[in-house]
PLY file of the C-alpha trace (Angstrom):
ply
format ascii 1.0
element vertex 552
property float x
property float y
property float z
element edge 551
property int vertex1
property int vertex2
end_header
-10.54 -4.84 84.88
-10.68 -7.91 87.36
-9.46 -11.44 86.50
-8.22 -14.36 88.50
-5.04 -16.36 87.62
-4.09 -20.04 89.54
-1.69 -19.60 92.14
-0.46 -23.02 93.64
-3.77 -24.62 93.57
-6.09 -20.94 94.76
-7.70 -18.53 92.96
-6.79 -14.99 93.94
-8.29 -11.69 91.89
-5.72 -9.69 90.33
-6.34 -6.59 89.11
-4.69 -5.72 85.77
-3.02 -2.49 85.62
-3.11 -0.47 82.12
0.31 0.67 81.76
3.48 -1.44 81.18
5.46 -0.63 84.31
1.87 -1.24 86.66
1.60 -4.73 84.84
5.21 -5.78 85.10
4.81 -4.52 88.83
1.56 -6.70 89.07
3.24 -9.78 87.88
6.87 -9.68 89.30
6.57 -10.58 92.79
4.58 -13.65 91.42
7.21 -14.85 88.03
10.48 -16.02 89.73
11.72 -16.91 86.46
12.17 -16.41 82.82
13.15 -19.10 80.85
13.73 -17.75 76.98
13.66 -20.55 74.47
15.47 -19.21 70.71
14.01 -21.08 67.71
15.17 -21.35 63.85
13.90 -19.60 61.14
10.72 -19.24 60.56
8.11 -17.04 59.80
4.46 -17.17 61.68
2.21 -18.07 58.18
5.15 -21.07 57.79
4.72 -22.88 60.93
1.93 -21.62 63.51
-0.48 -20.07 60.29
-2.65 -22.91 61.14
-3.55 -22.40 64.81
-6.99 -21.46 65.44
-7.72 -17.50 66.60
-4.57 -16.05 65.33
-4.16 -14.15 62.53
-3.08 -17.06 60.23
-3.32 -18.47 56.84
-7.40 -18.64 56.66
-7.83 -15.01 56.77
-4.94 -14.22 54.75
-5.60 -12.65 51.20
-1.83 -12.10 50.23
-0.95 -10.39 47.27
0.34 -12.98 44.17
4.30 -12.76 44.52
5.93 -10.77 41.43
8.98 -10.95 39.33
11.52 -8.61 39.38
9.83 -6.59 36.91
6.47 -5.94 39.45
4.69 -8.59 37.15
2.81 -11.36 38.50
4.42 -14.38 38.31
2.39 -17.37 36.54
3.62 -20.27 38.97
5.97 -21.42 41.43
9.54 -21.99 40.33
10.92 -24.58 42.26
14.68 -26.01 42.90
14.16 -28.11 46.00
15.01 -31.50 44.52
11.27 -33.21 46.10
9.49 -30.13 44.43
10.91 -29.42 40.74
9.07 -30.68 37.93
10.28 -33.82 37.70
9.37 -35.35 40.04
6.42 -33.88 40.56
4.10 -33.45 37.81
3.84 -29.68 36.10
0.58 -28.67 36.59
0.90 -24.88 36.09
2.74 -23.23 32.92
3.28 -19.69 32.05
6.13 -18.02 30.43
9.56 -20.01 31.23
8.31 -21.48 34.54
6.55 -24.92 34.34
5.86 -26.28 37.79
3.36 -28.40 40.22
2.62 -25.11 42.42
0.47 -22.22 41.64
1.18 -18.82 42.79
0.03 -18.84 46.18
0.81 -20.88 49.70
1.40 -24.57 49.87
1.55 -27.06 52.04
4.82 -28.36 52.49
3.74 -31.95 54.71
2.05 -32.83 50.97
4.98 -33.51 49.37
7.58 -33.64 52.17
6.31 -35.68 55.38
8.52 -35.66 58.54
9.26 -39.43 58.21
10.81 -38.85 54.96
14.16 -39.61 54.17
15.45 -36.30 53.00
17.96 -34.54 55.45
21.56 -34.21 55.29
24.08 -35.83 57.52
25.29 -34.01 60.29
28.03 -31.35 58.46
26.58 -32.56 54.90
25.61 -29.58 53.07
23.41 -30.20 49.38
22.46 -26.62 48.05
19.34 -27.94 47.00
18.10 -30.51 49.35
18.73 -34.18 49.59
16.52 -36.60 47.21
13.64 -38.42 48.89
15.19 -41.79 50.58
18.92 -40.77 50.00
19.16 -39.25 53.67
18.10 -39.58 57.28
14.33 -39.27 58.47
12.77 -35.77 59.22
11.69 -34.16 55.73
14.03 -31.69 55.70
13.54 -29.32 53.33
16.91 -27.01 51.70
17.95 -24.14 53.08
16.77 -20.07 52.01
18.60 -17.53 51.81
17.74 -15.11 54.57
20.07 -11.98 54.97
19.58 -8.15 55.68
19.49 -6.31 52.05
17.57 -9.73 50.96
14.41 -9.19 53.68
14.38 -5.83 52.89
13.80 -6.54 49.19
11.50 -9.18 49.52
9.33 -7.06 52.39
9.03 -5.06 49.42
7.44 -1.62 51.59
5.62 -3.82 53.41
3.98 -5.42 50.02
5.11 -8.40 50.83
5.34 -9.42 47.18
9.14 -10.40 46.46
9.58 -13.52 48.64
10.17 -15.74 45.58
11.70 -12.60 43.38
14.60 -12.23 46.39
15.04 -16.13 47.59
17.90 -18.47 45.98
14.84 -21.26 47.63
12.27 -19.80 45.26
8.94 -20.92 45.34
9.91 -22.78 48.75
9.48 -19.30 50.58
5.28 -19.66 49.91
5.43 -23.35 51.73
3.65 -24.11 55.25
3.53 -26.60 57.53
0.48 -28.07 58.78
0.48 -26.61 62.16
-1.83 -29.29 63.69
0.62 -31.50 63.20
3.27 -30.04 64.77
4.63 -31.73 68.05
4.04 -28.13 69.93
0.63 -27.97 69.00
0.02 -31.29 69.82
1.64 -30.83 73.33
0.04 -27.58 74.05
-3.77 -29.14 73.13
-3.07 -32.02 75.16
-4.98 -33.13 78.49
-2.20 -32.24 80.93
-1.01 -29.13 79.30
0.22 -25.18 80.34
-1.46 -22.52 80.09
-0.28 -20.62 76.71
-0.76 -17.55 74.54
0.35 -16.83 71.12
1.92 -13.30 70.36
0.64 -13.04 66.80
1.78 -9.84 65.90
5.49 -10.69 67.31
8.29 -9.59 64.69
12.14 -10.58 64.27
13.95 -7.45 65.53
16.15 -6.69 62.54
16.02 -7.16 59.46
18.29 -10.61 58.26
19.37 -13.41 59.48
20.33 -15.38 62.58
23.95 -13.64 63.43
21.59 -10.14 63.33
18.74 -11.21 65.38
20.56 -13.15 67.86
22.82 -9.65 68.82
19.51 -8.11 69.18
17.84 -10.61 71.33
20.69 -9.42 73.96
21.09 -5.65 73.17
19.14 -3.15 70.76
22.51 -2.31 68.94
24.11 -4.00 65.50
27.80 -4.95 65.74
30.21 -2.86 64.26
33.80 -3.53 62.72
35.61 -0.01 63.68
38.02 0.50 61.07
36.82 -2.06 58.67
38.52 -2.74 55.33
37.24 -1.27 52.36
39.28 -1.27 49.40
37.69 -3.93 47.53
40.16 -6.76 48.57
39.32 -10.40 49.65
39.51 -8.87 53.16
36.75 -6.33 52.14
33.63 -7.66 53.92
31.45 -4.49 53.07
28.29 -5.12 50.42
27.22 -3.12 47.55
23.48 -3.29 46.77
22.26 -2.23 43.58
19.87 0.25 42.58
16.41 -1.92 43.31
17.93 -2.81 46.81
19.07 -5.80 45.77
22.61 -6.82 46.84
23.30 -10.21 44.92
21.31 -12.18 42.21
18.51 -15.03 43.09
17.40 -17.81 39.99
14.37 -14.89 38.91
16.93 -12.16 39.97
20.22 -11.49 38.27
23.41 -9.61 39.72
23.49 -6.17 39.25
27.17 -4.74 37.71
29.47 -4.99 40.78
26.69 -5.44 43.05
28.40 -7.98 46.38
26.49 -9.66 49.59
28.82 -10.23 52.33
29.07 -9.57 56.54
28.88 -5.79 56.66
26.99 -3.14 55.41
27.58 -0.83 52.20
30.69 0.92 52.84
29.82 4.89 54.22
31.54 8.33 53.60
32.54 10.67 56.30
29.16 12.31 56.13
26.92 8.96 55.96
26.48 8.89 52.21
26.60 5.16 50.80
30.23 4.83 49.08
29.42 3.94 45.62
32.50 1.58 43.70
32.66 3.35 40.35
30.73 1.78 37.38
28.08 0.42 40.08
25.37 2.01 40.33
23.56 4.39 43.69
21.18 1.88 45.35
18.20 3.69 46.76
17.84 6.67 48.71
17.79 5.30 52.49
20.33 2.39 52.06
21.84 1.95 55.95
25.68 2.08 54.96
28.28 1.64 57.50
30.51 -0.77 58.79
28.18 -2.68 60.29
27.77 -6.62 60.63
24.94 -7.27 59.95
25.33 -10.78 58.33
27.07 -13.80 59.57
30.18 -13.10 60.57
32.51 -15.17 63.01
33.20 -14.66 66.58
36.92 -13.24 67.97
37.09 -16.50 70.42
37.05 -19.96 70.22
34.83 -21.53 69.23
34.75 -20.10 65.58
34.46 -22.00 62.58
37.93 -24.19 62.00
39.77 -22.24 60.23
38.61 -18.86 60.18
41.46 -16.12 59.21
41.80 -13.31 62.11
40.74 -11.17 59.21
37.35 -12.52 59.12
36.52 -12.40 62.73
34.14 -9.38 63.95
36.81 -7.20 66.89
35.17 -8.11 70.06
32.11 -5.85 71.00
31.86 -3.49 74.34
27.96 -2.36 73.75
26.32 -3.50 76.95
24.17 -6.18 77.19
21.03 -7.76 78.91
23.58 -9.76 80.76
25.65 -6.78 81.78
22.33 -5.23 83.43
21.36 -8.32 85.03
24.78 -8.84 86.68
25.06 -5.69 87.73
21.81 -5.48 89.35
23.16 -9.19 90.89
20.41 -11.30 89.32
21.44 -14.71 87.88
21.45 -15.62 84.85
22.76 -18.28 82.03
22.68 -18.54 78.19
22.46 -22.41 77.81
23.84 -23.58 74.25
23.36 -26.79 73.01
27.03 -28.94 72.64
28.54 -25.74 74.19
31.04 -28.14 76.48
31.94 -29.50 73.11
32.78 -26.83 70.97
34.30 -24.55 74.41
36.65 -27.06 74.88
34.77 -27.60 78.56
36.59 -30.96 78.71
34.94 -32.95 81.42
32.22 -30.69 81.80
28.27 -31.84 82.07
27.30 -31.65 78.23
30.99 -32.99 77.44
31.15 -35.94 75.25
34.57 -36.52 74.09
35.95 -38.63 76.61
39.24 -38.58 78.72
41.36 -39.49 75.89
43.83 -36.18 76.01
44.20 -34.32 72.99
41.59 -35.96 70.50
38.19 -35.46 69.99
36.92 -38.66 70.00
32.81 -37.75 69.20
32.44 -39.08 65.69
30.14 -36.19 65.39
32.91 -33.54 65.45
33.03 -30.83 62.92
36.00 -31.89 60.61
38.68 -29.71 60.97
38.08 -29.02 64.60
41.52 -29.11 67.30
41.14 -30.39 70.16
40.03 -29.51 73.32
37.46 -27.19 70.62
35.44 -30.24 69.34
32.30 -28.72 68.52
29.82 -31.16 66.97
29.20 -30.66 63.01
25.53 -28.71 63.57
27.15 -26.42 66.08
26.17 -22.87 65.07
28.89 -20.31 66.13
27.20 -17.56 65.15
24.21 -18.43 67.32
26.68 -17.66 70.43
26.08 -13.82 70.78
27.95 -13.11 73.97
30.85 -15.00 72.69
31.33 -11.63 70.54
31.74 -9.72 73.55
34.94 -8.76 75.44
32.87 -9.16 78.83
32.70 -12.43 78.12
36.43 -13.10 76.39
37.78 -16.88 77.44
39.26 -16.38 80.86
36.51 -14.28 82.50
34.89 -14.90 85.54
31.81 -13.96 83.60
32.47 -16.06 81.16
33.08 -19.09 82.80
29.76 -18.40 85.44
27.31 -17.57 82.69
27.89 -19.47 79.38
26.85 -22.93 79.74
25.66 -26.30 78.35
22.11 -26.83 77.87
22.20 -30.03 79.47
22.76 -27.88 82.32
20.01 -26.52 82.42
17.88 -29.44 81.80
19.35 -30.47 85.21
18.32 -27.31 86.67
14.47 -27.49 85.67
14.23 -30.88 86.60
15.72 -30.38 90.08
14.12 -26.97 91.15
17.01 -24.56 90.22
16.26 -22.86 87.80
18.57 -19.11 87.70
16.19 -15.90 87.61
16.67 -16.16 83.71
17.59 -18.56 81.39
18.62 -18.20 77.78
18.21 -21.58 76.15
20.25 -22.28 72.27
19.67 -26.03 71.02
22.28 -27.53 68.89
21.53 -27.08 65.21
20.36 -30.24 64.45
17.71 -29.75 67.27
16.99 -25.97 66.60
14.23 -26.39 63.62
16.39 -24.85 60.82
15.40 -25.52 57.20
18.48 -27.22 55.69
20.43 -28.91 57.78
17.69 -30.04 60.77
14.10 -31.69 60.57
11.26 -29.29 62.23
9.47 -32.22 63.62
12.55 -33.59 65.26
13.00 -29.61 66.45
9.99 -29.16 67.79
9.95 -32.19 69.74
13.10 -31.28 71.27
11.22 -28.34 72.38
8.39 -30.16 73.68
11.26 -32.12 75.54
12.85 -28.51 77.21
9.22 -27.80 78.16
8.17 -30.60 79.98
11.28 -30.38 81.78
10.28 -27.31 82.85
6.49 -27.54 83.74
7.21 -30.78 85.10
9.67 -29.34 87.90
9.26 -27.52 91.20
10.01 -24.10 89.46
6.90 -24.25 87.34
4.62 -22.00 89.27
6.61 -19.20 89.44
8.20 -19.29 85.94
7.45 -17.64 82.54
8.50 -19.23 78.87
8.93 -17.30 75.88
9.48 -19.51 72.95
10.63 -17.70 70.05
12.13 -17.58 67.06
15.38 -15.49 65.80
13.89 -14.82 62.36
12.25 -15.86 59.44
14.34 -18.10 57.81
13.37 -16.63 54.01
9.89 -18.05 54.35
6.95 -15.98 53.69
4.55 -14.15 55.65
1.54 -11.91 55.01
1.65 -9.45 57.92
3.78 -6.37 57.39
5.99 -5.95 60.05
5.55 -1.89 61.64
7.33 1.11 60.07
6.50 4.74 60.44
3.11 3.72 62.68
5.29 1.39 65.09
8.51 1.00 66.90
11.06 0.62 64.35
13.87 2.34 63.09
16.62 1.34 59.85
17.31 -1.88 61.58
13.96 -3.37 61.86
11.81 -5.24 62.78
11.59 -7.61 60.15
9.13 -10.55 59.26
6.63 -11.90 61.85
8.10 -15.05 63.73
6.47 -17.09 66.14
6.01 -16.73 70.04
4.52 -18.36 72.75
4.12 -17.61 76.41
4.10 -20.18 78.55
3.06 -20.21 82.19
0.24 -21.24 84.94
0.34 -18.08 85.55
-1.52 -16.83 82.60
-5.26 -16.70 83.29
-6.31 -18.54 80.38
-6.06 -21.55 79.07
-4.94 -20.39 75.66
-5.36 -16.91 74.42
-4.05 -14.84 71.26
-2.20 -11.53 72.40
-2.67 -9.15 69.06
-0.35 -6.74 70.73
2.64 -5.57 68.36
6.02 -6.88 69.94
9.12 -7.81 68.50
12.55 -9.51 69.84
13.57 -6.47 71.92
10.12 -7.27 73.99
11.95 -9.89 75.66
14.82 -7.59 76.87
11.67 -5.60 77.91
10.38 -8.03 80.10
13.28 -8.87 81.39
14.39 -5.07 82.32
10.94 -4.76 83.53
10.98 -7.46 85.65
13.96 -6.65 87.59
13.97 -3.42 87.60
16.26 -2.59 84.96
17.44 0.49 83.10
16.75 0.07 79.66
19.58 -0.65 76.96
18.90 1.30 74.29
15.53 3.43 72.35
13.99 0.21 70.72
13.44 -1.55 73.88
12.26 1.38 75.99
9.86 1.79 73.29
8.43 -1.49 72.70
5.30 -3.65 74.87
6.77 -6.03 76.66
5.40 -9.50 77.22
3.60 -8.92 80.00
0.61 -8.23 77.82
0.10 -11.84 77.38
-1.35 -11.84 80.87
-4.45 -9.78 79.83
-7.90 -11.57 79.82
-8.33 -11.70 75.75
0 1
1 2
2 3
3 4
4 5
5 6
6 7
7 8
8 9
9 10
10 11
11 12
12 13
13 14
14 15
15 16
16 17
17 18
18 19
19 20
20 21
21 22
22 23
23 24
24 25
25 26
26 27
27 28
28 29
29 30
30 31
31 32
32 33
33 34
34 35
35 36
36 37
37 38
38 39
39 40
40 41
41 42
42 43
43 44
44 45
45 46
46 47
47 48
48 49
49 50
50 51
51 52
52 53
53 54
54 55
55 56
56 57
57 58
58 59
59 60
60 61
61 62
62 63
63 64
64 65
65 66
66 67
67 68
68 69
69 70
70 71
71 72
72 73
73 74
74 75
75 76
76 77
77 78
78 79
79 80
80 81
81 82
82 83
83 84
84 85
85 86
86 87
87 88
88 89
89 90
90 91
91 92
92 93
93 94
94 95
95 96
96 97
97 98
98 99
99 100
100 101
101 102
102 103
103 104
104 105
105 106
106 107
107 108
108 109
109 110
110 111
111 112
112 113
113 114
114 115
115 116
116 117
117 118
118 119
119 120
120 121
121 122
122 123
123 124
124 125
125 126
126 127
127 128
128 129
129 130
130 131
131 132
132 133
133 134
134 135
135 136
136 137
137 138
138 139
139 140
140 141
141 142
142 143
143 144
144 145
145 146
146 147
147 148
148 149
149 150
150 151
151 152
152 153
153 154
154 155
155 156
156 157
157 158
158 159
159 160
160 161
161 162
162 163
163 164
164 165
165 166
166 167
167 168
168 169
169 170
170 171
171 172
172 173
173 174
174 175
175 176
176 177
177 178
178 179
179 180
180 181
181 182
182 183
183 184
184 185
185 186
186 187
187 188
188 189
189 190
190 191
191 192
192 193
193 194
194 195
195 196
196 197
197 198
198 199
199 200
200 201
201 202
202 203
203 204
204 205
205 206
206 207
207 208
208 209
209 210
210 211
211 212
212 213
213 214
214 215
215 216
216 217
217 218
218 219
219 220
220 221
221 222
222 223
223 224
224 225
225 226
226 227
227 228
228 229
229 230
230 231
231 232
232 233
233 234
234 235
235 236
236 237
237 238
238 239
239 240
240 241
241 242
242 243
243 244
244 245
245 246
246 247
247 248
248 249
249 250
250 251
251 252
252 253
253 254
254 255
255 256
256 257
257 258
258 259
259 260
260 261
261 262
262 263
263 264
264 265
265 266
266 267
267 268
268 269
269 270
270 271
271 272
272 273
273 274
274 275
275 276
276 277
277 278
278 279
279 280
280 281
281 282
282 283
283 284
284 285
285 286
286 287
287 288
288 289
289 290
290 291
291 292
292 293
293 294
294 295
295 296
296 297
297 298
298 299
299 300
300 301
301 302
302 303
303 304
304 305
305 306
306 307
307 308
308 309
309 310
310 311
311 312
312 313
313 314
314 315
315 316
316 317
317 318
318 319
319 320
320 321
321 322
322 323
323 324
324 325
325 326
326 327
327 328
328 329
329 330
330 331
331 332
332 333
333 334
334 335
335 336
336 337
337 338
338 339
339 340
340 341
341 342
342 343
343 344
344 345
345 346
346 347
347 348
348 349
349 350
350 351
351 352
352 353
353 354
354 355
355 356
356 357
357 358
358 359
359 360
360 361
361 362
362 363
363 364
364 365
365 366
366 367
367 368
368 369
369 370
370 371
371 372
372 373
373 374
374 375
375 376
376 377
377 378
378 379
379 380
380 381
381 382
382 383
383 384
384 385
385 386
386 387
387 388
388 389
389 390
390 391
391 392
392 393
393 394
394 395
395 396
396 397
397 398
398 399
399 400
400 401
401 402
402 403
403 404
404 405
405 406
406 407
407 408
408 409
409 410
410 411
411 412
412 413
413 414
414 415
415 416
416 417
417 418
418 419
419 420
420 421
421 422
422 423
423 424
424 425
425 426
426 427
427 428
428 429
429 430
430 431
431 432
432 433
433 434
434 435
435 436
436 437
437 438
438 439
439 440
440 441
441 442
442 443
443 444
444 445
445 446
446 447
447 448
448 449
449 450
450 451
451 452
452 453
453 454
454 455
455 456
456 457
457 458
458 459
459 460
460 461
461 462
462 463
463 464
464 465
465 466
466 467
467 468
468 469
469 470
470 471
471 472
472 473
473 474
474 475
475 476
476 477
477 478
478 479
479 480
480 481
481 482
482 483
483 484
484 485
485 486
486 487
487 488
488 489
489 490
490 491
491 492
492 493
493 494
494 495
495 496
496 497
497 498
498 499
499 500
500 501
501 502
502 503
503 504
504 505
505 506
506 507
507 508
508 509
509 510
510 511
511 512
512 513
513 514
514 515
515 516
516 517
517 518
518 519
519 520
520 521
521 522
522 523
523 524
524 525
525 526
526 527
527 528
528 529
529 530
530 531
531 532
532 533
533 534
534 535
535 536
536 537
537 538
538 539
539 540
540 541
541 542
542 543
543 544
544 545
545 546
546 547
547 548
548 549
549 550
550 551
């Protein structure tokens, strides 16, 4: 097969090879750079279900969400203060559940617009959302739960049925946002824009949350605590899921008898078998037990949370990483973290903003609690750092100091041509999309921001974007992720995210890749790329992203 991509200005034929390693071959000597972009939680029907092509919201026929029980439930219970019943009016009824939503997908821009005043101050936290006109502009929604016993639940065998049944957010799991609206979408349809494709079948490599998927973005292996407590004390991080899955209770799910949700797995026996805490019942046959962390759980170096006990900080890590294999092979590379100066205690550095006042961190946006010269700001996310969990990369190393970095760095970088071989790029939280505690338009236009940065610089030509999310963020979606007919194995993948690749490389305008992928494809692309010996089975298994640059 014979297409023809733009290079500077000409159109040369390329011929596009059929197998992986032929492909990344094809396009490597033309990419200079990779520039990944990592995205909060959510899932593909919540933000991009709207885009035209992909498989989206107006070909889904999803299954009515049940109660515990397997029954149907009547409506959609509700506890986000701008969707109970009041304020809105209850329009459906059935059983105990009176509410303004049926059971089905909404649209979450009807009720919630971005201009509205409903999110949080930066460290505020409100369990169930802030009241319209009580908080700053962005319609911020409240927070879902979204951790690794939970998705499995609420995946439900691929069912995709106990979204509501699992969430503490309820009915807010089955919202959507009106794609078209979306600063990205606008960008990316506008007169002077990239070349893109969508990865619509692109999945969150593990199952969980953000501590989870951001490990796996940078090796195919979950953390472990060697040695972990487990004797049922405060310093016992190990969960015990109860005999539906379920590890904790949910407002249409109650707490199984000594059922707990915390940082690691289930404990394990000698021979693998989940320990079972007597009077609690078995959960089911095919539980991963361990001591494994596979929810959020705080790094062994600054920055941590203030105040984190020794006792709740994951030993540093020694698995290798994508960074490991791209050092070695002496390609450059940075992960770029928003308010990483900050929070690093990088006084004077580039994304410092503290001052040269010695000993106080003078940013009124500093989390409380912080000491200086650690002064992250109050939406930094420490658990969004992944190397930082790494002994490679312990405070004091030469790696350490060459390859963790500010973003505003690398803003500098695209805008001035110098742009490393790959980039890793983390925005601050309140500039990351999260539900809770940041506004998804002001997210996404933060992104459109990093982009234009980018294709507006000399690197352009020669670079691909992968924009991304780390996972689902509790939300719905109606595409079950691959089990026995894919790449997967006990860890994952999870619930379909969003991706884009960006580049003028592509040879379309805009295409769909339908190719299954998940987070581990981006370690693929990279190994690929430069020549790199995988890191573990899931990414020598997977497509990488170099599919994208098929004529659809």
């Amino acid at each position: 097969m014979v297409s023809r991509l733009v290079v500077l200005g000409m159109a040369v034929p390329v011929l596009l090879a059929g197998t992986l390693a032929a492909n990344a071959e094809d396009r490597g000597h033309r990419i200079d750079h990779i520039v990944v972009i990592y995205e909060e939680n959510h899932s593909f029907d919540n933000l991009f279900g709207g885009w035209e092509r992909v498989d989206g919201l107006r070909g889904a026929h999803p299954r009515q969400q049940v109660a515990p029980d397997g029954t149907a439930l009547p409506c959609l219970p509700q506890n986000d203060v701008n969707l109970t019943s009041p304020p809105l009016p209850a329009t459906c009824t059935g059983g105990t559940i009176s509410s303004a939503f049926a059971n089905k997908p909404f649209r979450i821009d009807d009720y919630i617009a971005p201009a509205d005043k409903t999110c949080p101050a930066p460290g505020q936290f409100l369990p169930n959302g802030v009241p319209k006109g009580q908080g700053l502009p962005g319609g911020c929604t409240r927070d879902l739960v979204h951790r690794y016993y939970h998705e499995q639940y609420q995946i439900d065998g691929g069912r995709m049925d106990r979204y509501v049944a699992g969430s503490d957010a309820v009915g807010l799991t089955m919202g959507t946002y009106d794609t078209r609206g979306l600063p990205i979408y606008e960008y990316l349809h506008g007169k002077h824009a990239p070349n893109y494709a969508i990865a619509d079948r692109f999945f969150q490599a593990a199952f969980g949350g953000s501590f989870l998927n951001h490990q796996w973005l940078i090796t195919p292996n979950t953390p472990t605590w060697p040695g972990a407590v487990r004797d049922g004390s405060a310093n016992d991080l190990h969960s015990v899921v109860g005999p539906d899955g379920y590890p904790g209770s949910s407002p249409l799910h109650p707490a199984a008898p000594g059922t707990a949700d915390r940082a690691l797995t289930q404990a394990a026996n000698p021979d693998g078998t989940c320990v079972v805490p007597a009077g609690v019942a078995a959960p089911p046959k095919g539980t991963t037990c361990g001591d494994f962390a596979v929810n959020t759980v705080q790094p062994p170096y600054q920055p941590f949370a203030p105040g984190t006990a020794v006792t709740r900080q994951l030993p540093p890590q020694t698995t290798p990483t994508i960074g490991d294999r791209l050092s070695a092979a002496k390609v450059d590379w940075a992960w770029y973290s928003g308010g990483w100066d900050n929070a690093n205690g990088n006084v004077g550095g580039p994304g410092w903003t503290n001052g040269t006042t010695p000993g106080t961190c003078t940013s009124p946006r500093t989390a409380t609690g912080a000491v200086y010269p650690n002064c992250p700001d109050a939406t930094f996310q420490y658990h969004h750092q992944p190397f930082n969990y790494f002994a490679n990369y312990a405070p004091g190393t030469a790696a350490r100091a060459a390859h963790l970095r500010d973003e505003v760095e690398f803003i500098s970088a695209a805008k001035s041509g110098h742009l490393k071989p790959v980039s890793l790029i983390k925005p601050v939280g309140e500039e990351n999309e999260h539900p809770g505690y940041a506004s998804e338009d002001t997210g996404s236009r933060h992104l459109v921001d990093l982009l234009k940065a980018i294709e507006e610089g000399p690197d352009a030509a020669h670079t691909m974007v992968v924009v991304t999310y780390d996972e689902f963020g509790g939300q719905w979606d109606h595409v079950a992720p691959p089990s026995r007919r894919g790449v997967s194995d006990k860890w994952g993948p999870g619930t379909r995210i969003p991706a884009l690749v960006i580049s003028p490389l592509l040879p379309q305008r805009f295409s769909v890749d339908h190719t299954p992928h998940d987070t581990t494809s981006i370690m693929a692309t990279i190994e690929h790329q430069f020549h790199l010996k995988p890191l573990g089975t899931r990414d020598a298994a997977v497509r990488d992203l170099f599919t994208t640059f098929r004529r659809w």
